[in-house]
N, C-alpha and C positions, 0 to 999 in steps of 0.2 A: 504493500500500500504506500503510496507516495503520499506527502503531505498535504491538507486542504486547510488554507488561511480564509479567515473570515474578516475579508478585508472592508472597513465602512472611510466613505468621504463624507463631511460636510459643510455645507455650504456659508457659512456663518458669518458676518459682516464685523469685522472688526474696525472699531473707532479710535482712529488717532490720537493717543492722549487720555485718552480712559482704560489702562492697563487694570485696575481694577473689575471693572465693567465689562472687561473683555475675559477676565478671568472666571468670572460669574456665568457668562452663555456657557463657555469652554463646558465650564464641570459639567451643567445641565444638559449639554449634548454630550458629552461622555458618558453621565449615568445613563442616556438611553441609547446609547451604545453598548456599553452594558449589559440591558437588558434583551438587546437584540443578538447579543451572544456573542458581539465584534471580537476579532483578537489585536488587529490593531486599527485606529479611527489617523485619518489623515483630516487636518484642519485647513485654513489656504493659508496663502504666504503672509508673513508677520501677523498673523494670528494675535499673538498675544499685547503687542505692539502698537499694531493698527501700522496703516501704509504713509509713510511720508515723505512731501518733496517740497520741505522745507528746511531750517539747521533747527528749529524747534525737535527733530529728533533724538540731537544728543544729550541734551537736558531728561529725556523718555528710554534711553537707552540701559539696560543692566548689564552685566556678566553673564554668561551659562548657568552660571551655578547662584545667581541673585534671587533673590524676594520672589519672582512672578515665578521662576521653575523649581524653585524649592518648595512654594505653596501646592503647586500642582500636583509635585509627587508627594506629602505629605495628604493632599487630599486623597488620591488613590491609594496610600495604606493606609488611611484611618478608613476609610468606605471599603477598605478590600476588595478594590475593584482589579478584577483579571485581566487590562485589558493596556497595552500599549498608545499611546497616542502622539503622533508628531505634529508639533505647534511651532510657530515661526515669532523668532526675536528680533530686535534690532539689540545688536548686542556689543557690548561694548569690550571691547579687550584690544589693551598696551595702545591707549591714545587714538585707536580707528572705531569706527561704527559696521556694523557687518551686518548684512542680512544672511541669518543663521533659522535651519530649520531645525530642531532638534527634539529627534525620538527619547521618551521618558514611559515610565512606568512605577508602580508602585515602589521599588526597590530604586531606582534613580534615574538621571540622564544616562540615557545608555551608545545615543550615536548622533553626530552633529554633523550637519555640512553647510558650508558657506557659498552663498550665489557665488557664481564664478564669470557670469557675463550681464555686462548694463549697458542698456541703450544710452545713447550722448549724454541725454536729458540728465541723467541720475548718477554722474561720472563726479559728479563734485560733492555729493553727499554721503557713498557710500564706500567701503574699501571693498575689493573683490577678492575671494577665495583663490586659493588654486592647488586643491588636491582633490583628488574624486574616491571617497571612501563608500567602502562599502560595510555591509554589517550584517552577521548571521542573526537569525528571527525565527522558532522554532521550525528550523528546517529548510527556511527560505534566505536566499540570500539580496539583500535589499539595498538598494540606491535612492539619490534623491536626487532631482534637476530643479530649479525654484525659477517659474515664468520665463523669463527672454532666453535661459539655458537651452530650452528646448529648440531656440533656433538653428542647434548648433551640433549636428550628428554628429560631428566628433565624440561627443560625453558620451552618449547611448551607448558609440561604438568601446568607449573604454571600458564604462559598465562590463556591456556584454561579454569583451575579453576578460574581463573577472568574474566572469560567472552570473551574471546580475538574475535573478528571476523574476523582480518585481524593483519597479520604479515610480517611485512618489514622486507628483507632479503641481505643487503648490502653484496657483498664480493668485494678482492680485491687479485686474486692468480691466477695460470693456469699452463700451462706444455708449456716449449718450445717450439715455430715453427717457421718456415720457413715462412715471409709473401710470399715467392714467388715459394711457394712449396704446391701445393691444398693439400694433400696428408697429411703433418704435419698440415696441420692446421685444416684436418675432425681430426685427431687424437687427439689434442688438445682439440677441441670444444668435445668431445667425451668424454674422460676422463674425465672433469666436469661435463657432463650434467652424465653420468653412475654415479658417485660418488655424488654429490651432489641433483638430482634426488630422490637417494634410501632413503636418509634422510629427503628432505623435502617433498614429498609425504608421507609419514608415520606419517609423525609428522601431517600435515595435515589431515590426515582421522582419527587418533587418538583423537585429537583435537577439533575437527570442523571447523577449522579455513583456511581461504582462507591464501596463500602466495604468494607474489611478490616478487621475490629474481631478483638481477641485479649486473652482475661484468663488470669493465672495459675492453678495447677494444683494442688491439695491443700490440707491444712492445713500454715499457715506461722507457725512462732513465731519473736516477734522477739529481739533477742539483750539486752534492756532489763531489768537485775532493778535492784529498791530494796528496803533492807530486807528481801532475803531475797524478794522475791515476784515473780516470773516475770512478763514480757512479755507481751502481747496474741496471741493466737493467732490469723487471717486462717481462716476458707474461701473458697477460689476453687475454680470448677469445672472450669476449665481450657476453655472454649469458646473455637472458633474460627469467624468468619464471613465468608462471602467473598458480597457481595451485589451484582447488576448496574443498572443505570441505571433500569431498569424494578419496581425492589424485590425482585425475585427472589432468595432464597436459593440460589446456583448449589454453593456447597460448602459444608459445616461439621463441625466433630467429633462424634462419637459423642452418643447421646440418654443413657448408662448406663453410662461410661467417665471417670472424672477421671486425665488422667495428660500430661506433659509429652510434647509432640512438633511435630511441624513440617506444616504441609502450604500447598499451595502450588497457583497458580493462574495461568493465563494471559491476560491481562487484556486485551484486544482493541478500541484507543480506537474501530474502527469501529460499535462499540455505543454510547457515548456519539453519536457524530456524528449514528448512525441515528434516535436518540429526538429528539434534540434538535432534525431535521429535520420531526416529526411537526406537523400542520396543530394541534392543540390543545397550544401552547407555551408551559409555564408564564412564559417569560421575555418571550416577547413579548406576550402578556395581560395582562401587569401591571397596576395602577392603582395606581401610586403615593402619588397626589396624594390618596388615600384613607386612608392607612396613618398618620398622622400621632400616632395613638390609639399604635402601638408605643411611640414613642418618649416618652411621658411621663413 
């Protein structure tokens, strides 16, 4: 018997600036993660944090191991909750700001990784990672890409060369709507899922590797005024993607719906094992000794 993970996303909108507030949804969707029997629940990117693009950040920034993830896994060993969950920090360590995703559990921080690619925009606020860690998970071996990463086959592919089974896909972006306009918000949900879609299906049948990617849910303003003049307001449209080895779209949220929720999938590593045994093997085809042009 190979191993079957009960993997849950959701979709939860975290607010810039109310780390507290945000810690408060967190648990509530974890307990009913919980109770739906998840093994591990992926949150969207800076989760805990809320999304920022302004220096009002570093003032909101912690350590790994600071107040908002120390509460977290204090809360899942006093509730003895079973259940893994990775939530996104703006984190602060040795004088930079990081956007850091990091898996935790009852028992502690157990695996972190640091975005490793930013659009222009977001070049002066954040520092970028650069190692691609991977991490065993009852039987599964597990990576994370955080939003703009996923433009960038390269990661999947190095994943993959380590083995990856499964890849956590935080994002935190979307196109303006209208909540009270159906109309903008199939457009909205649309433009992510066509654009974000084309990427991580690829990288998945490429790969072998299953993905669960999950973005925040509405309009989200941050809690940042200067001068009297109100904070950055976010659209997310709250997507959720559960994709298997083969690129297949096996689950996802609603085409016509933005709203926070959880859903949840059984992830069956005997499908990884099955593709990867297939006579056309991306891994055993290689030509490396060709690829030299990457790296310039």
């Amino acid at each position: 018997m190979h191993p079957v993970l009960r993997v849950g996303a959701c979709s939860l909108s975290p607010i810039p600036g109310d780390i507290e507030g945000n810690l408060k949804i967190i648990k509530e969707w974890t307990r009913h993660g919980a109770e739906e029997e998840v093994d591990l629940l992926l949150f969207p990117e800076l989760s805990l944090s809320g999304y920022w693009l302004n220096h009002e950040l570093y003032d909101n920034a912690q350590p790994r191991n600071g107040p908002a993830v120390t509460e977290l896994v204090e809360f899942l060993a006093e509730d003895q909750l079973d259940v893994a969950i990775s939530v996104g920090l703006a984190e602060k360590h040795g004088g930079t700001i990081y956007n850091t995703q990091i898996l935790l559990d009852k028992d502690g921080a157990r695996y972190f990784y640091r975005k490793t690619h930013w659009p222009p925009e977001e070049y002066s606020y954040w520092g970028m990672g650069n190692t691609y860690p991977v991490h065993r998970f009852k039987g599964f071996t597990i990576a994370t890409t955080i939003c703009y990463d996923n433009n960038f086959p390269e990661i999947h592919r190095i994943y993959g060369l380590q083995g990856s089974d499964l890849v956590l896909a935080p994002y935190f972006y979307g196109k303006q709507f209208s909540p009270d306009d159906i109309d903008s918000i199939k457009e909205s949900i649309y433009d992510w899922k066509n654009r974000e879609k084309m990427y991580l299906r690829a990288s998945a049948a490429a790969n072998y590797h299953w993905i669960v990617a999950c973005v925040g849910a509405g309009p989200v303003s941050d809690r940042y005024v200067q001068n009297g003049k109100e904070g950055e307001t976010y659209y997310v449209p709250g997507v959720i993607l559960f994709i298997d080895p083969e690129g297949n779209v096996v689950k996802e949220s609603s085409d016509d719906e933005v709203m926070e929720q959880l859903l949840w999938y059984d992830i069956d590593l005997a499908e990884n094992m099955r593709v990867r045994k297939s006579g056309h093997n991306h891994f055993k085809n290689r030509r490396p000794d060709t690829y030299s042009k990457l790296v310039e």
